[in-house]
C-alpha atoms as a printed R data frame, in Angstrom:
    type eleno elety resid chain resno       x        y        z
1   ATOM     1    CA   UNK     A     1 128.157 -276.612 -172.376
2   ATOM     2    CA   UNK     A     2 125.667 -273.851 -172.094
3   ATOM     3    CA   UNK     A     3 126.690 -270.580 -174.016
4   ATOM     4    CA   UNK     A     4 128.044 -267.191 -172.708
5   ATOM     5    CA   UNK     A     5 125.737 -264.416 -173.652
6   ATOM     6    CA   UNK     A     6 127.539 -260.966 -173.620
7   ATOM     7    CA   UNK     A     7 124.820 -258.931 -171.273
8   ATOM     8    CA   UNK     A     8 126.156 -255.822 -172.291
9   ATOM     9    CA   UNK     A     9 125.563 -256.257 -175.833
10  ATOM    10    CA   UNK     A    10 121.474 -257.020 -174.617
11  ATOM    11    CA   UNK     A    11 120.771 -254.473 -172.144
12  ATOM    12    CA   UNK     A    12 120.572 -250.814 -173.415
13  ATOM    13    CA   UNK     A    13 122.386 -248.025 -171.521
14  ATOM    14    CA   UNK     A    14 120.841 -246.838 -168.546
15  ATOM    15    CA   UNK     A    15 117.543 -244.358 -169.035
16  ATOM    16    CA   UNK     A    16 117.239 -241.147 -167.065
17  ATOM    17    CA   UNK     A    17 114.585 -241.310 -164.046
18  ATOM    18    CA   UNK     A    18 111.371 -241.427 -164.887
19  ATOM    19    CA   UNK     A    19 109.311 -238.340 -162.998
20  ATOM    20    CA   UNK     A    20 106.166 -236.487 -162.460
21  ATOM    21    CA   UNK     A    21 105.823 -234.936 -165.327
22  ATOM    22    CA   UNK     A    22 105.985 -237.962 -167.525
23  ATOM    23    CA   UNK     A    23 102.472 -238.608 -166.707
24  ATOM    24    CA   UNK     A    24 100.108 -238.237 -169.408
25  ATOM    25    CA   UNK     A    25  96.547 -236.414 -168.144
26  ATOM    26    CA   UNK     A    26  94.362 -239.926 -168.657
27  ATOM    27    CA   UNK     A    27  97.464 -241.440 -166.655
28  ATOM    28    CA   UNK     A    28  96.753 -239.277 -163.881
29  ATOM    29    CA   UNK     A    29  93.092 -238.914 -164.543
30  ATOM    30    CA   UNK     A    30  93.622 -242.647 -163.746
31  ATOM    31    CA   UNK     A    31  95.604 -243.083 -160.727
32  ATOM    32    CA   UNK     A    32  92.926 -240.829 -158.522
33  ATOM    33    CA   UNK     A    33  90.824 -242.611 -156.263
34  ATOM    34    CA   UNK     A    34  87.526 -242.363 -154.963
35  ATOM    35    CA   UNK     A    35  86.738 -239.425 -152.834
36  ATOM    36    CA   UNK     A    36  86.660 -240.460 -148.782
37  ATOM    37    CA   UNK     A    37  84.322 -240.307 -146.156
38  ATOM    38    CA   UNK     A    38  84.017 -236.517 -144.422
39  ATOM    39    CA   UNK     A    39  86.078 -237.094 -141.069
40  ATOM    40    CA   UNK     A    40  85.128 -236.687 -137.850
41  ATOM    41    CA   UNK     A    41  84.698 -232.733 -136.371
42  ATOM    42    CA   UNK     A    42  87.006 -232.152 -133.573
43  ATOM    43    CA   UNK     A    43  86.521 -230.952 -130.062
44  ATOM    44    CA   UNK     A    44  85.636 -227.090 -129.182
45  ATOM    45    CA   UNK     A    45  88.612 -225.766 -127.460
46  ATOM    46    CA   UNK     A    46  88.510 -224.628 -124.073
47  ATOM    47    CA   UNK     A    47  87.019 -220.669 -124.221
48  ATOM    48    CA   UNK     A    48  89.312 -217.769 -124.145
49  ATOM    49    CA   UNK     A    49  92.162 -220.477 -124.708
50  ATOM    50    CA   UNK     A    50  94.896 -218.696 -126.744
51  ATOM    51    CA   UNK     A    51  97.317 -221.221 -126.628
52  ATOM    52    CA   UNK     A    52  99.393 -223.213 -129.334
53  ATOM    53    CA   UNK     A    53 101.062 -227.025 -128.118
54  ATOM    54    CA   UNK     A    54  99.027 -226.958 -125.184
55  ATOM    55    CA   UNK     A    55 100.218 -223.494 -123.492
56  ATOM    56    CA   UNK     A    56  96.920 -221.662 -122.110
57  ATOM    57    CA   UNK     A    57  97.426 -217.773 -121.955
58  ATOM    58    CA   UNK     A    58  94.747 -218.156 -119.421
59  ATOM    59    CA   UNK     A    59  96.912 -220.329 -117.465
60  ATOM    60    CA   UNK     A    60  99.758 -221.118 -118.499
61  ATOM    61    CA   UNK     A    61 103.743 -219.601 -118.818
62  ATOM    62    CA   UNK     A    62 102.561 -216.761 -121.362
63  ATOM    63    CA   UNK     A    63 100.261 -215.330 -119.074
64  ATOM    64    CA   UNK     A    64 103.058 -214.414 -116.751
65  ATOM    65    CA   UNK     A    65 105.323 -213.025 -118.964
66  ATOM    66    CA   UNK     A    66 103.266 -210.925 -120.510
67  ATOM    67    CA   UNK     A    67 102.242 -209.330 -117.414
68  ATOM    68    CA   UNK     A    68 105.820 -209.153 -116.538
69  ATOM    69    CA   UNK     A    69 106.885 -207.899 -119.259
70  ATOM    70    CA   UNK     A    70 103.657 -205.221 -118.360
71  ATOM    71    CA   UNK     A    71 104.813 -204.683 -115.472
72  ATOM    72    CA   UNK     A    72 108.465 -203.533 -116.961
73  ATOM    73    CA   UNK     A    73 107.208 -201.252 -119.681
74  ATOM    74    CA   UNK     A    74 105.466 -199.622 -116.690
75  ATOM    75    CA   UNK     A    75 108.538 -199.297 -114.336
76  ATOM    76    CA   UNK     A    76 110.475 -197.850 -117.978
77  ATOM    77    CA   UNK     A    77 107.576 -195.222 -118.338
78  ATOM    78    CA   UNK     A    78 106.795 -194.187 -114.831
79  ATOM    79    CA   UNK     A    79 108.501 -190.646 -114.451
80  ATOM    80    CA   UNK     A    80 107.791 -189.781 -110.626
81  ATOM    81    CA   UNK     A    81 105.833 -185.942 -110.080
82  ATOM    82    CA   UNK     A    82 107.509 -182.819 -110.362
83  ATOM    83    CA   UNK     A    83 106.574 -179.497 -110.019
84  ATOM    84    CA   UNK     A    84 108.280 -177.605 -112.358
85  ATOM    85    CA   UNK     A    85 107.140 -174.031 -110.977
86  ATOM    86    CA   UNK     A    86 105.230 -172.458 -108.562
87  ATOM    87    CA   UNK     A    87 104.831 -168.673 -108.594
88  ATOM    88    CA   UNK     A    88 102.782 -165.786 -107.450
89  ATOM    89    CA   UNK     A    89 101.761 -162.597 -108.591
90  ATOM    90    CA   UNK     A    90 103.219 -160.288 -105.633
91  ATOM    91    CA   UNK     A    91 106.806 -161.683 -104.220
92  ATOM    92    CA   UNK     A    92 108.264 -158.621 -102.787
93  ATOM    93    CA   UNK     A    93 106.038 -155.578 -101.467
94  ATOM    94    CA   UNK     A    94 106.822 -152.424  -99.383
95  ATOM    95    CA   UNK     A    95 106.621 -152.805  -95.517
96  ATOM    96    CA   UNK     A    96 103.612 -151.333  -94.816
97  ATOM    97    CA   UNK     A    97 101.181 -152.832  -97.391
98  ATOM    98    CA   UNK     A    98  98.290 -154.425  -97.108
99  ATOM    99    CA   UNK     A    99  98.310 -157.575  -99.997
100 ATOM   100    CA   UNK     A   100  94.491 -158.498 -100.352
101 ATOM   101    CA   UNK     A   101  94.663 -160.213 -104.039
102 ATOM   102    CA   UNK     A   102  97.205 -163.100 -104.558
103 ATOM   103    CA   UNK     A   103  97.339 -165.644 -107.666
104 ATOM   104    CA   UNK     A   104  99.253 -168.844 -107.167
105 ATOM   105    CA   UNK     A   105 100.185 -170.487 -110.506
106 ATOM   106    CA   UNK     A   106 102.089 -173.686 -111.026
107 ATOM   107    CA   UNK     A   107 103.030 -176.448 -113.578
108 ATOM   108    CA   UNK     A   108 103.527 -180.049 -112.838
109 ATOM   109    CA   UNK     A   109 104.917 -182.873 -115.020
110 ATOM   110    CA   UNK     A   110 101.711 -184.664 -115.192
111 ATOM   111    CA   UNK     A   111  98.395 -184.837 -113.474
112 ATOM   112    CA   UNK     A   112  98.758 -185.720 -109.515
113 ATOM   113    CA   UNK     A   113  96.299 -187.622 -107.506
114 ATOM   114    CA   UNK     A   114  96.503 -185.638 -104.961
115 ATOM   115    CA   UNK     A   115  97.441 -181.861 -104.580
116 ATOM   116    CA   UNK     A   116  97.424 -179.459 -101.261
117 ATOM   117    CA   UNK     A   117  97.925 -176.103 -100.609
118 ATOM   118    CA   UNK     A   118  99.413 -175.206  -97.476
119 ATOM   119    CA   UNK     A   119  98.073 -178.971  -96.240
120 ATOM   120    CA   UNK     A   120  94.947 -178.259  -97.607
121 ATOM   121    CA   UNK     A   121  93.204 -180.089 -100.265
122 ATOM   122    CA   UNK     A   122  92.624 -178.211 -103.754
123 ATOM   123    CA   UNK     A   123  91.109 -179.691 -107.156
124 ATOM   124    CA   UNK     A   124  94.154 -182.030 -108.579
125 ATOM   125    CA   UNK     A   125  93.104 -180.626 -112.397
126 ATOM   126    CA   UNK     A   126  93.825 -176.853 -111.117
127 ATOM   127    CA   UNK     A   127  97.074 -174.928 -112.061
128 ATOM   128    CA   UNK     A   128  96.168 -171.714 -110.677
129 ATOM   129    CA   UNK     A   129  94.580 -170.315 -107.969
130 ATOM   130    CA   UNK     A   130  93.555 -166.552 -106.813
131 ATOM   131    CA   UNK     A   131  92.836 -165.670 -103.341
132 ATOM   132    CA   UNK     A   132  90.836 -162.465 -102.378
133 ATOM   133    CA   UNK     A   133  90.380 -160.850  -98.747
134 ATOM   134    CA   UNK     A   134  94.036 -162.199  -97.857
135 ATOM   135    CA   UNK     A   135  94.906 -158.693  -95.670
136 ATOM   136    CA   UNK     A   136  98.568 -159.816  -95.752
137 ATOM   137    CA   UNK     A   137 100.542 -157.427  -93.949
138 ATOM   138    CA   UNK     A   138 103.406 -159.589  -93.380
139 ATOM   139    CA   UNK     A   139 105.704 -162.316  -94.913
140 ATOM   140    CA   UNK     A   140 104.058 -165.199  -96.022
141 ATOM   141    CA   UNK     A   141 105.275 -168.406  -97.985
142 ATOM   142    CA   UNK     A   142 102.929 -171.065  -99.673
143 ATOM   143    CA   UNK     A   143 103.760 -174.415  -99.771
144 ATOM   144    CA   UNK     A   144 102.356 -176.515 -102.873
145 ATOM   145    CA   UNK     A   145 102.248 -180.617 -102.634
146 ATOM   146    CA   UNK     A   146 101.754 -182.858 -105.276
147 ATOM   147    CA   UNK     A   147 101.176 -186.414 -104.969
148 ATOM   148    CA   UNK     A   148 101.397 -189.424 -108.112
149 ATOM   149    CA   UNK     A   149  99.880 -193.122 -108.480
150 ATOM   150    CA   UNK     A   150 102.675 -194.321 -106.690
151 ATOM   151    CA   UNK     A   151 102.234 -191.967 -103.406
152 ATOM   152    CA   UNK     A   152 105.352 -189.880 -104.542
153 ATOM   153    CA   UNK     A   153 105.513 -186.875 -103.613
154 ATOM   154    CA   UNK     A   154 107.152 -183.416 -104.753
155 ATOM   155    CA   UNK     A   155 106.684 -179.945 -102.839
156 ATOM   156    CA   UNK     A   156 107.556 -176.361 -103.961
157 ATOM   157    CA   UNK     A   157 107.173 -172.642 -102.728
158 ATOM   158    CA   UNK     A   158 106.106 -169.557 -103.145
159 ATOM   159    CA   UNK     A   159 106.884 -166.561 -100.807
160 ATOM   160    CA   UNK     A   160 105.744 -162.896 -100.250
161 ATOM   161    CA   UNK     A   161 108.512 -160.884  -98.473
162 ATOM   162    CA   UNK     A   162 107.733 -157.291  -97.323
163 ATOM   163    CA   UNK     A   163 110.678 -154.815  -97.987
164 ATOM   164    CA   UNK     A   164 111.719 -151.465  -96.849
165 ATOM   165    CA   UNK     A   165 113.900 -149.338  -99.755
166 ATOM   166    CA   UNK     A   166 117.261 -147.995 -100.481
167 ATOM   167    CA   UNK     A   167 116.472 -144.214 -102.174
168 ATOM   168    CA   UNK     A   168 119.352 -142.950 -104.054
169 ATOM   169    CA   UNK     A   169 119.518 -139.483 -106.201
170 ATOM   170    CA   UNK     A   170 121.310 -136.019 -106.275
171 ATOM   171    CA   UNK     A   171 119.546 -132.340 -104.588
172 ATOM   172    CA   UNK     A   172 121.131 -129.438 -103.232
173 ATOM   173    CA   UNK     A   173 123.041 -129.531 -100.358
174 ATOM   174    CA   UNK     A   174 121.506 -129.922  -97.160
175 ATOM   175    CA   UNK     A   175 121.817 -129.667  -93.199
176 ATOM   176    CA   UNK     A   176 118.629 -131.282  -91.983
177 ATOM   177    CA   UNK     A   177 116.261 -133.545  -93.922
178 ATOM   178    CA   UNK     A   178 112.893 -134.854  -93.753
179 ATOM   179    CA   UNK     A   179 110.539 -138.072  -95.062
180 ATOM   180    CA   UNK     A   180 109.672 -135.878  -97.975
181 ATOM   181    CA   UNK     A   181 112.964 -135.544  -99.217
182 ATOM   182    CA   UNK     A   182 113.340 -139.407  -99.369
183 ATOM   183    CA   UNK     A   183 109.963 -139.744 -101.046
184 ATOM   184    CA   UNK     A   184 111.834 -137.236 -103.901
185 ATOM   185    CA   UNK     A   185 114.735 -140.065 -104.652
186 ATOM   186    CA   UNK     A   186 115.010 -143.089 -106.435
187 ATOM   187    CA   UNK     A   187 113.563 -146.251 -104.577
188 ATOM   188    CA   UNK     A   188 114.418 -149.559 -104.624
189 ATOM   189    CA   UNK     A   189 112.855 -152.214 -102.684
190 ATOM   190    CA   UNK     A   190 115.710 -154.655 -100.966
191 ATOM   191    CA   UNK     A   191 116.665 -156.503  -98.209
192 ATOM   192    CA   UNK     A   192 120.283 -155.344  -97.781
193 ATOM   193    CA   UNK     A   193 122.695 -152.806  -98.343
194 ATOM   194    CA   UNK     A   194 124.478 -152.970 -101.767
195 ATOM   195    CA   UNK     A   195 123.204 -151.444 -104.479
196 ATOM   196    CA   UNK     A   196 124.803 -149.788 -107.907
197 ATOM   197    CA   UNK     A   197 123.337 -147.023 -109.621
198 ATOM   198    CA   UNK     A   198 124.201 -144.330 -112.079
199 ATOM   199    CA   UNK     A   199 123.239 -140.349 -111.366
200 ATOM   200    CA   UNK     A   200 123.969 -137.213 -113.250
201 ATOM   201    CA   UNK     A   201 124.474 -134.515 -110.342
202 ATOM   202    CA   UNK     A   202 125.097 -130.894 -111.712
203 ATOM   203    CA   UNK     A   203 127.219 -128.385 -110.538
204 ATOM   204    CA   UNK     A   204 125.832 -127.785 -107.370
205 ATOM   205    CA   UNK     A   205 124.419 -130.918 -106.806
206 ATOM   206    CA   UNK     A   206 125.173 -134.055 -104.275
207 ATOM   207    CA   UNK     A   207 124.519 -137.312 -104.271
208 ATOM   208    CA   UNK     A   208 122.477 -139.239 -101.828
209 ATOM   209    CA   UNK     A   209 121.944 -142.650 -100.476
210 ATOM   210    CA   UNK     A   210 119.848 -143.741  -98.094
211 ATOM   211    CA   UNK     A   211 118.770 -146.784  -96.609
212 ATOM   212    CA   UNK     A   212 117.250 -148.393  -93.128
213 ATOM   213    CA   UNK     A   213 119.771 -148.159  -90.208
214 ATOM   214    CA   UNK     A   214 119.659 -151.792  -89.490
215 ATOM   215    CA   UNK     A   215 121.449 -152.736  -93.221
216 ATOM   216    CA   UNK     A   216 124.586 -151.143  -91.425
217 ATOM   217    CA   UNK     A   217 127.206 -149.186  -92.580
218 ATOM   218    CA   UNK     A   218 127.838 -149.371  -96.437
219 ATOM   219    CA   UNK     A   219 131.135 -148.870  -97.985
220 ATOM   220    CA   UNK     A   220 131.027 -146.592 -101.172
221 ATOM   221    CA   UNK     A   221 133.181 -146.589 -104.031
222 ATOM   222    CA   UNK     A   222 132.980 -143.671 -106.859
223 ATOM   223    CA   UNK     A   223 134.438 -143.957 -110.602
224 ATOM   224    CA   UNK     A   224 136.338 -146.481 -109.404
225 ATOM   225    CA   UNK     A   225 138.015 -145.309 -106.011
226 ATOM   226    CA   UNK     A   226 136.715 -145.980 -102.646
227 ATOM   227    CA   UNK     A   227 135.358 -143.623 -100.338
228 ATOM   228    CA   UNK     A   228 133.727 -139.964 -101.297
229 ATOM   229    CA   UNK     A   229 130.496 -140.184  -98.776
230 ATOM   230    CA   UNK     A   230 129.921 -139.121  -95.883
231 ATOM   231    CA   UNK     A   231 126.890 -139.940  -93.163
232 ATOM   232    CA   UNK     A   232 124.687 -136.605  -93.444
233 ATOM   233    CA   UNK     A   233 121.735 -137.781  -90.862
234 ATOM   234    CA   UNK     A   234 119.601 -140.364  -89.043
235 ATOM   235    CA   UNK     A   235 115.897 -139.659  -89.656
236 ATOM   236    CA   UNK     A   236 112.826 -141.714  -88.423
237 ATOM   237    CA   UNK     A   237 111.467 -141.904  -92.236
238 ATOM   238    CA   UNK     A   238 108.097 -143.053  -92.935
239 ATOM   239    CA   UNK     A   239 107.608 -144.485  -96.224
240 ATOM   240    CA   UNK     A   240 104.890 -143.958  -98.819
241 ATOM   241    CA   UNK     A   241 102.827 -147.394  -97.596
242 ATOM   242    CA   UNK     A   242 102.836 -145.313  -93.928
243 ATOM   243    CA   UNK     A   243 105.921 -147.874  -92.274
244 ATOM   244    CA   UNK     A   244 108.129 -145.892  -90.278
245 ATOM   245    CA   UNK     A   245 111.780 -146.671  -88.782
246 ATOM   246    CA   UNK     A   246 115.090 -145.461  -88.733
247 ATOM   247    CA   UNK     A   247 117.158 -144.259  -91.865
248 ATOM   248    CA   UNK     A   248 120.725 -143.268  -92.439
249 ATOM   249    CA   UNK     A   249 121.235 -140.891  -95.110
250 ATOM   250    CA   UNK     A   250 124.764 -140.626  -96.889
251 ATOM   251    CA   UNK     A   251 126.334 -137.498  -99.534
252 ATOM   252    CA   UNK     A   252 128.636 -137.276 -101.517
253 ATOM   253    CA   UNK     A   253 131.560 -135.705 -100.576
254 ATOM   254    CA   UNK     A   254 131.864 -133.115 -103.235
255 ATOM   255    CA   UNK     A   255 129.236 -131.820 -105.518
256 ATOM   256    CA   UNK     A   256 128.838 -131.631 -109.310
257 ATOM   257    CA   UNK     A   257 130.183 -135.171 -110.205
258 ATOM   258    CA   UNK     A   258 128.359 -135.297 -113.404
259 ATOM   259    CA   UNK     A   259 127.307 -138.557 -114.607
260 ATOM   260    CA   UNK     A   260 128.539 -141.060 -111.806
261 ATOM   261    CA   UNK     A   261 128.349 -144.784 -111.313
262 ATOM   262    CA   UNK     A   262 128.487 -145.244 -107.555
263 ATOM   263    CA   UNK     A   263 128.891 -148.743 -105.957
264 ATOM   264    CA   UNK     A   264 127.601 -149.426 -102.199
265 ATOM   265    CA   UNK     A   265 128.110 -152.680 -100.623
């Protein structure tokens, strides 16, 4: 009968791996082989090819969304023309006048590809422009146009209105009155009635306002109460620029008012 043999009591307990770094330097000196033949040199790739696992940016997917992706940066950025002013060196002068020298100025939001003045084509880099020998006697209103890159367009203008005055001021008190005795007031060019101004009139002074007949008939109030004027005369004034029409001239009621705000609307 053959003999039991206790393995246990043989084999030795159980080692811990054996690894990379056990390697002596003549054991790995020795388990390098032979250097191997140079390989083979691969094909040239196809020019201008900017591609990795076989997409072309020449012709392939990333092509296309790159230049959509252009195309939206572009369509973020664009910021259609504006003209953000467009002014002259006149806009308002007496009737009568004779406007020979007028500068246009203007600012856009960028360069346009086009620009026109009054439909008339004008260097796109200008922002100003002066023009002599005009003999403008009568209202006149520029029209700017700029166009952009992406035929947008933006227009603006710039007008030159011709304006009788209002004349307002104190003097003596008076039956009949002349163009001269406007000339001695106050003038203000505007279109319509209203204006407010402030006089001192002394003791035996009046105040006066006066203004072309076709404004109509103002209303007048005085330190705070309506009323206190009264229509003195209709003259055919002729102003300082040589225009002449019809003017009604209005006083005061009563005389020496002092320092007076009057309102007329």
């Amino acid at each position: 009968m053959a003999r039991e043999v206790d393995l246990g009591s043989v084999i030795g307990p159980k080692g811990d791996p054996f690894t990379y770094e056990d390697f002596t330097e003549e054991q790995l000196a020795a388990l390098k082989g032979p250097k191997g033949d140079t390989g083979e040199k691969g094909e040239k790739g196809d020019p201008g090819a900017t591609s990795a696992d076989g997409v072309s940016y020449e012709e392939g997917t990333v092509k296309d969304a790159l230049d959509a992706l252009k195309e939206q940066m572009e369509e973020v950025l664009y910021e259609a023309i504006q003209i953000a002013s467009f002014t002259n060196n006149v806009n308002t002068v007496e009737m009568g006048s004779t406007v020979n020298a007028i500068v246009l100025t203007w600012k856009t939001n960028k360069t346009p590809t086009t620009l026109t003045l009054d439909g008339e084509g004008i260097d796109k880099s200008l922002t100003t422009k002066t023009i002599e020998g005009a003999n403008l006697k009568s209202n006149k209103t520029y029209t700017l146009k700029a166009t952009d890159e992406r035929e947008e367009t933006a227009t603006k203008t710039s007008a030159i209105t011709f304006l009788n005055g209002v004349y307002w001021g104190v003097g003596e008190s008076k039956d009949s009155f002349d163009s001269a005795f406007l000339l001695g007031l106050t003038k203000g060019l505007q279109s319509g009635k209203a204006k407010t101004f402030t006089v001192n009139a002394g003791a035996a002074q009046h105040i006066y306002y006066a203004l072309p007949s076709r404004y109509g008939t103002p209303s007048f109030k005085v330190g705070g109460f309506e009323g206190g004027f009264a229509k003195a005369a209709t003259i055919a004034f002729t102003n300082a620029s040589g225009y002449q029409e019809n003017y009604d001239i209005w006083k005061s009621d009563n005389p020496g008012l002092g320092n007076t705000t009057v309102v007329a609307a």
